[in-house]
N, C-alpha and C positions, 0 to 999 in steps of 0.2 A: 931724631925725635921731632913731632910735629906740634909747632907752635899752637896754642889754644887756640888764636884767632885767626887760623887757618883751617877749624874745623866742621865751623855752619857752612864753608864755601866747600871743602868735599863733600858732606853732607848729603848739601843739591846736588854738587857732580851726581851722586851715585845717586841717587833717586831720579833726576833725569835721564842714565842710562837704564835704569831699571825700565824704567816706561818705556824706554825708544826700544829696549827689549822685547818688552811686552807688546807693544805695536807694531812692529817687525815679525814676531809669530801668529800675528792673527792670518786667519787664512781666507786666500779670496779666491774667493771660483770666476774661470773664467776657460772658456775652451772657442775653437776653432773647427771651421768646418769645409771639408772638401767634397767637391764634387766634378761626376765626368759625363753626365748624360748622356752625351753623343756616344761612349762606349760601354757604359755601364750606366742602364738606364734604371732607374728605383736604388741606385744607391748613394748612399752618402758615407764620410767617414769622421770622425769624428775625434780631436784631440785634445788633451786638457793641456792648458796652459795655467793652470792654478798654481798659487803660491803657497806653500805651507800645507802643502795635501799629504798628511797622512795617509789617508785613505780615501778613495772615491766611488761612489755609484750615477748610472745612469739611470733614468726613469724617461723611458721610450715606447709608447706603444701601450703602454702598463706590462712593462716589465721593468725589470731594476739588470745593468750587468756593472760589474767592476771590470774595469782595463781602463789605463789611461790611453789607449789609443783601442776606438772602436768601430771598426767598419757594416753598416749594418743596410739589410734589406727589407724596400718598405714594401707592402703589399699591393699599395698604389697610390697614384699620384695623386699629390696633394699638399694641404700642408699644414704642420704637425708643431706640436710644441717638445722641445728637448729642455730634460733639467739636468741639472751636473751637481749633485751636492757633494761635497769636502769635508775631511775634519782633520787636523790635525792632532799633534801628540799629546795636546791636554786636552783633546776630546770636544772643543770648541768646530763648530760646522758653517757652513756658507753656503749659500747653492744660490744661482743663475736660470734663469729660462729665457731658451730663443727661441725664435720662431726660426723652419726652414721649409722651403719650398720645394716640393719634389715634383718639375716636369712629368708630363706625359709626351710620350715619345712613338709617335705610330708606328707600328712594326710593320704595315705595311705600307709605310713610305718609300719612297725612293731609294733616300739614304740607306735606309736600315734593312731593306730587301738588298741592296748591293753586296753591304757585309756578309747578312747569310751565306747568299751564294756564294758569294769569294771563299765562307768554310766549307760549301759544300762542293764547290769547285775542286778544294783542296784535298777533301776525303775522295773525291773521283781520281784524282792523279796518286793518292799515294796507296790505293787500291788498284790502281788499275782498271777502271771501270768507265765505260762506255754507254751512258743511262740511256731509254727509252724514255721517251712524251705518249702520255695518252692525251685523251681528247680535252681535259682541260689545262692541258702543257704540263702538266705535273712529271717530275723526272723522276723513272725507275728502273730498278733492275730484277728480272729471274729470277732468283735464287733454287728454283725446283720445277721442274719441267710436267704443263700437264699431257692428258691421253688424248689432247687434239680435238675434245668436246667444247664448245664456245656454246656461248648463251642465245638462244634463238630472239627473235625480235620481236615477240609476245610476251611482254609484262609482266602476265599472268605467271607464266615459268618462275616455280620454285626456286629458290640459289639459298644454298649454307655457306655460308663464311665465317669466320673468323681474321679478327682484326688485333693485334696489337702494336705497340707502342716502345721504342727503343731509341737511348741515346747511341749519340753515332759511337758511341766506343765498344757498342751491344751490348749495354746494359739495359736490360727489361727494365720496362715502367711501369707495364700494366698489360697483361692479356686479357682479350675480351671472352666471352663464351661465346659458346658457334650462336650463331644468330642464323633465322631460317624463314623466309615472308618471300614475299612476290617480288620481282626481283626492281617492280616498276615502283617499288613502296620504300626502297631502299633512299637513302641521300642522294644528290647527283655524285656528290665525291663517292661515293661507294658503288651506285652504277659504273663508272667512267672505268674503274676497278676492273668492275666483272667483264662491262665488255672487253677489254684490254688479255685479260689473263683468259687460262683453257680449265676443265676442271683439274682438281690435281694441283694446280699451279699454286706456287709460292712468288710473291714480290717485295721487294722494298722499297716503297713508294718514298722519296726523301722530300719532307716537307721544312723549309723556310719557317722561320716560328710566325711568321704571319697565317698560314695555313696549318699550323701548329696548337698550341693555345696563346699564341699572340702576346698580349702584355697582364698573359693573368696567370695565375698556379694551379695546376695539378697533377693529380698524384704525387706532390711534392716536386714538381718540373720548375723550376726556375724559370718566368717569366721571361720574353725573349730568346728561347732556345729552339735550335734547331731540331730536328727527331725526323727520327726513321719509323713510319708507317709500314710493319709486315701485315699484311693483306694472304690468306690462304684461302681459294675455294676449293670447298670441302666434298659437293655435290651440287649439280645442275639434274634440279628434277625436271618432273613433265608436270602439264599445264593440267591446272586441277578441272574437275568434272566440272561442267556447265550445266548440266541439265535439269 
């Protein structure tokens, strides 16, 4: 049995535990951030280190995602505010904002044209493949042989092409429509093309994502990727009327 005057002194016990309770389940946001730009450039990762997380969302970009570990890609460099908000099991919340810094990272630096090549290096040995340089070194391969017609040295000549775009696993990204103009009106990359190939002819021109689209997206292409340029002429007309 507990003596009377033993019972204002449990009293406090349990009401101080009660607090240090209730103090102990408040929940505090708080997360952690990795990053690797030298190989993974616009990324960052993202980890909660919160206490008492019920549940969590991010608010990134203006978007919201739940994962307590979130790896995400920014669209370009810069730098961005991150929130983390928390709630635990009685529905009490917290949330946190950092700042974080996303490098830019020239894809056509040094560094970062080495790595390309080293994957496109690697696609050439585990293909078996022996590329061609046209005239602006750009390294390519045949893939379909033309009728031994090459483009004359007059501008003015006609050329249809078609152009598309494939990662190196040959997954399409985007084929273009035949395009058809003077052949002196085209890009210099797409001259370099024409004179290089016969009509007929198919190529895979393998472009470095610095000659690629570099450090920006499309067609849904993950910035800094490499790609395979298929290049077909379709026809080598004659020089239109002058008169």
């Amino acid at each position: 049995m507990i003596s009377v005057n033993k019972l204002p002194h449990l009293a406090f016990l349990f009401l101080v535990v009660s607090l240090s309770s209730c103090v102990d389940d408040e929940p505090k946001a708080s997360f952690m951030v990795e990053q690797d730009p030298e190989n993974k450039p616009l990324y960052a990762t993202f980890t909660s280190t919160s206490k008492h997380a019920e549940s969590l969302r991010w608010h990134i970009e203006g978007n919201y995602v739940t994962s307590p570990v979130l790896e995400y890609r920014f669209d370009a460099a810069g730098t961005y505010n991150i929130e983390l908000e928390i709630t635990n099991e009685d529905g009490e919340t917290d949330r946190v904002t950092q700042q974080v810094e996303i490098p830019f990272i020239d894809p056509c630096g040094d560094s970062w044209l080495a790595k390309d090549q080293a994957v496109l290096d690697q696609y050439f040995a585990d293909h078996s493949l022996t590329p061609l340089r046209d005239e602006l070194e750009r390294q390519y391969v045949i893939t379909q042989a033309g009728n031994g017609k090459k483009v004359t040295d007059n501008y003015l000549q006609i050329v249809d092409i078609r152009s598309s775009f494939y990662y190196l696993d040959g997954t399409l990204v985007y084929q273009g429509p035949v395009s058809s103009d003077e052949w002196g009106r085209y890009t210099p990359e797409a001259r370099a093309a024409i004179k290089a190939l016969e009509e007929g002819a198919k190529a895979n021109f393998f472009l470095p994502s610095c000659r690629a689209f570099g450090a920006n997206s499309f067609y849904g292409v993950p910035p800094y990727t490499p790609l395979i340029l298929q290049v077909e002429i379709i026809r080598l007309g004659g020089i239109p009327c002058q008169c």
